[in-house]
C-alpha angles and dihedrals in degrees: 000000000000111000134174123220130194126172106251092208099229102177100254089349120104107221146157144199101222115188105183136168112260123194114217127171118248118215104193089051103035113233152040121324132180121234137182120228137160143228138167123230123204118194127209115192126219117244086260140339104301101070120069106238133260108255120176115177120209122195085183132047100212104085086056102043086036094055094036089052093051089049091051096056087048099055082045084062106041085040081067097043127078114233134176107171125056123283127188134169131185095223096187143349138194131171091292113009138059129183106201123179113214128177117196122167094343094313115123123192147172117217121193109197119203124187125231082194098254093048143025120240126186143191121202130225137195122229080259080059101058108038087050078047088053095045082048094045097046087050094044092084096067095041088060096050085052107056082048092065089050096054089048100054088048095055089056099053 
């Protein structure tokens, strides 16, 4: 399997644009072909080395940039408010991932929580974050096809 990597710079999240040869069978043909596909990895840490740690895997960008945008318009909002308790809200969820919002003595953050598949680890992001995250996610889509085009080219040569 060739793949190309490439660091997808998430403020305080690891991630990378992966673009990697797939072989799917073919019906019509009749046989194995190779194909070149994407996905983006995001890697959450443990709190040392003892812990693996926490790696979800998008296709698609639009869980991550949906959820990051909900949350964005969340923080705006409780930027305006006046709160002196503690707020939190789980914005979105998916099999190993969560994007919570959570507000607590004037400091608002975003955590995006990432599983190892035996714990939960999180990082946390500013509103700055996580607009400069949405801007990177929205153009992730045509770096990775990118980067396809360019696998592809060199499979050929």
């Amino acid at each position: 399997m060739e793949e190309l990597r490439e660091p997808l710079g998430l403020p305080n999240i690891d991630g990378q644009i992966i673009a990697f040869t797939d072989r799917v069978f073919d019906l019509k043909a009749d046989r194995y072909q190779e194909v070149v596909k994407w996905r983006i990895d995001i890697i959450v840490p443990g709190p040392n080395s003892r812990y693996n740690a926490a790696k979800v895997t998008f296709h698609s960008v639009n869980w991550l940039a949906g959820a990051f945008e909900r949350a964005q318009q969340k923080m705006q909002t409780l930027e305006k408010q006046s709160i002196s308790g503690e707020y939190a809200n789980i914005i979105e969820t998916c099999e190993d991932a969560k994007v919570e919002v959570k507000a607590t003595g004037g400091s608002i953050r975003l955590l995006f929580w990432a599983s190892s598949g035996t714990f939960m680890f999180a990082r946390f992001l500013t509103l700055g974050d996580v607009e400069n995250a949405i801007t990177i996610l929205a153009d992730a889509p045509s770096r990775a096809e990118q980067m396809v085009a360019t696998l592809k080219e060199l499979i050929q040569h």
